[in-house]
N, C-alpha and C positions, 0 to 999 in steps of 0.2 A: 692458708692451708687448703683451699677448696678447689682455689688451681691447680696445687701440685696433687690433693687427692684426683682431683677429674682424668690426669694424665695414669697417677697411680692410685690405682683402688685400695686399699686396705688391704685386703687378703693379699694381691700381689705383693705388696711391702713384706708381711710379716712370713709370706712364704721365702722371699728373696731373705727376709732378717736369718730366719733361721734355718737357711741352705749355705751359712757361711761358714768357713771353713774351721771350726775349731783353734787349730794350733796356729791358724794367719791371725785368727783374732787373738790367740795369747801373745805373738809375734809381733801385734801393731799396737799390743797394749805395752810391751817390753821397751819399745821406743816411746811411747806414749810418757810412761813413767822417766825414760834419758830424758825430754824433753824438758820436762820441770824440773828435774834437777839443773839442767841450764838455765833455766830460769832463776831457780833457789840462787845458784851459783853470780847469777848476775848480780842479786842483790848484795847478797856478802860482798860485792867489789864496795860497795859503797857502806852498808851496815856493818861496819867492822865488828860491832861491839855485840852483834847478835848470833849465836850459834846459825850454822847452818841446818841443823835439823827443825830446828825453830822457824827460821828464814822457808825451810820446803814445805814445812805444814802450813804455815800462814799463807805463801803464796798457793796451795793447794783448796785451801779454803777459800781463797781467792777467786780462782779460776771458776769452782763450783760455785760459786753464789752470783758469779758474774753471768755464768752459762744458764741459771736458772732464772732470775731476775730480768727484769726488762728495764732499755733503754741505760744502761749499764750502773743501776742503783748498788748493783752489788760491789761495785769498787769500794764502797762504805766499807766494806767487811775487812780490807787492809788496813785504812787508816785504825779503826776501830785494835784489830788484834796489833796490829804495831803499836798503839800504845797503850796496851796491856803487857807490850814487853819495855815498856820505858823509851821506846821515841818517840823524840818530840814533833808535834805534827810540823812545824816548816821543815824537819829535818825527812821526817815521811812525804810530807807536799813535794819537795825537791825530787826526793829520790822516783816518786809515782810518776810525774809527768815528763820527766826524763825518761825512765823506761818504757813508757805508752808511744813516745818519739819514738823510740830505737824499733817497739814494736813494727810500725807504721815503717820506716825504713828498711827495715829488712821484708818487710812486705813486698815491698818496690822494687827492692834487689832482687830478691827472687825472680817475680813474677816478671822483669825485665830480661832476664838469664832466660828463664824461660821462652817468654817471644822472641828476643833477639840477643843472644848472648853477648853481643859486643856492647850490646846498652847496659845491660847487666854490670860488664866488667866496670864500662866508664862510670855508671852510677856508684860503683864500690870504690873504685880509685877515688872518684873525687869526694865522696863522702868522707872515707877515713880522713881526707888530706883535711876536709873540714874540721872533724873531730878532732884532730890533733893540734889544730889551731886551736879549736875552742876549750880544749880542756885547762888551759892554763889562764881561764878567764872564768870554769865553774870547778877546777881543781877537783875534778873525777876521772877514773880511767874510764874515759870515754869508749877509746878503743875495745881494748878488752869488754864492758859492755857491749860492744854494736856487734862484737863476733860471736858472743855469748848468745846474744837476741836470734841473731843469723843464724846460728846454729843448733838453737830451740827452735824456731820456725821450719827449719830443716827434717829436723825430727821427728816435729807434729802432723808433716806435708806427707813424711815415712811412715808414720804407724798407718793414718788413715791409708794411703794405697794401699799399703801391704794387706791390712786388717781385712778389706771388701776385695784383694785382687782377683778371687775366683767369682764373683758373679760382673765384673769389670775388667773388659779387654781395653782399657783406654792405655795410649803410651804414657809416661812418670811425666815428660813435658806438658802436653793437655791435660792432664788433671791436675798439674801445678798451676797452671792457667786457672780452672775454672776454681783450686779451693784457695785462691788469695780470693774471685768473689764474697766467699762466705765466709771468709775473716776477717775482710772490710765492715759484714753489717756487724760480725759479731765485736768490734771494736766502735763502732760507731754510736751514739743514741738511739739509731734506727731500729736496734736491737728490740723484738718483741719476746715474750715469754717466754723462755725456753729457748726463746730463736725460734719458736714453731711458725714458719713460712716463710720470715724474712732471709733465716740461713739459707733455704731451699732454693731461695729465688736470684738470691744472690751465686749460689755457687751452679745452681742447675740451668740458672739464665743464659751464664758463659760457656757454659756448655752446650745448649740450645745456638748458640750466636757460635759456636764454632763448628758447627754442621751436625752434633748429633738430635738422635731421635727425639722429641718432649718426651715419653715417657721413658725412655733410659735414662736420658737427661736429668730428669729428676728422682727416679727410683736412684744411680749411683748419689745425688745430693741428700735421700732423705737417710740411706744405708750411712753415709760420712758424717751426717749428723748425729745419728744415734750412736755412733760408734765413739764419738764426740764425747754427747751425754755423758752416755754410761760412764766411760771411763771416767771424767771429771769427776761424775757423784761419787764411785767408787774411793778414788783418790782421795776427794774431800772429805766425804763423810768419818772414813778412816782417820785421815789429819786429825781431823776433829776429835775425836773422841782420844787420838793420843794427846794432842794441845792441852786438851783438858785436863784428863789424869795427871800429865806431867805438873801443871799449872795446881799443882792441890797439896 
């Protein structure tokens, strides 16, 4: 965090945090929330046997504990509350590292559409053709997952623009560019506390590497992270405390 403070000072952060626009930020929080329901959504393809408001608190718990945790210890918190609803963990092992794949693919997809949208397309055609091979060899709707993933990933890429787009003149293209950096570290191990610096660096890197300013550069990665944050906690802490009451 000591490079991207050097570039942004603290006061410029919380001055830019809180010159943001109200109703963009209820607006990136509105997609924020479709997001995880794609997400929720994803998993009922495969936990049939688990409500989906169960399926959206859990995976919201998820995301929160993951966002906050380093080096991704918080995925603990899935297996943990899935079986407190009664699945079995090879049946949660399967369905995690499946959806972590799809994660990671739709990463790809994107962020190829993006630089070059004919790679994008080919990456999608040939993916699905894969998937549709391979489902009948782990007998899940693959498909339907990877569009699910695709279009969470979509939605999380939407809230953050929209949420920071008045103190950010970046085109939807370039900023898709640079926030697949900062959901690479935020899926990888690389992942520190919070994400405090490694998201920054990752997403305000590729921004720096595609001509803008260092300290734009980083004041929009520190503003898409916290916007991040918040939500997440907000989301989770809520799941939470409904999980539980239900759970009683």
């Amino acid at each position: 965090m000591g490079v991207v403070f050097y570039f942004v000072p603290p006061g410029e952060f919380l001055r830019s945090l809180f010159s943001l626009n109200p109703s963009n930020v209820a607006s990136g929080f509105f997609f924020y929330l479709l997001s995880q329901v794609a997400r929720a959504l994803r998993w009922k393809l495969i936990l049939k046997e688990i409500s989906f408001l169960n399926l959206f608190l859990i995976n919201s718990i998820n995301i929160m504990t993951n966002n906050i945790l380093p080096a991704r210890s918080g995925e603990l918190s899935w297996f943990i509350y899935a079986s407190r609803l009664g699945v079995k963990l090879k049946t949660s092992l399967e369905a995690f590292f499946i959806a972590r794949g799809l994660d990671l693919l739709a990463i790809a997809i994107a962020s190829l559409s993006f630089f070059k949208p004919v790679f994008g397309v080919a990456l999608l055609i040939f993916s699905f053709l894969g998937l549709f091979l391979l489902k009948r060899f782990l007998n899940m709707p693959l498909i339907g997952m990877a569009s699910l993933s695709l279009t969470s990933y979509l939605l999380k890429l939407s809230a953050v623009f929209v949420a920071i787009s008045d103190v950010s003149d970046l085109e939807f293209m370039t900023f898709g560019l640079a926030f697949a950096g900062g959901e690479l570290t935020s899926i990888l191990p690389v992942h520190s506390f919070m994400g405090l610096g490694t998201y920054e660096m990752g997403f305000g890197g590729l921004l720096k590497l595609l001509g803008l300013a260092p300290d734009q550069a980083f004041k929009v990665a520190l503003l898409a992270h916290s916007f991040l944050l918040f939500s997440s906690i907000i989301l989770g802490v809520v799941s939470l405390i409904v999980f539980e009451v239900k759970r009683r």
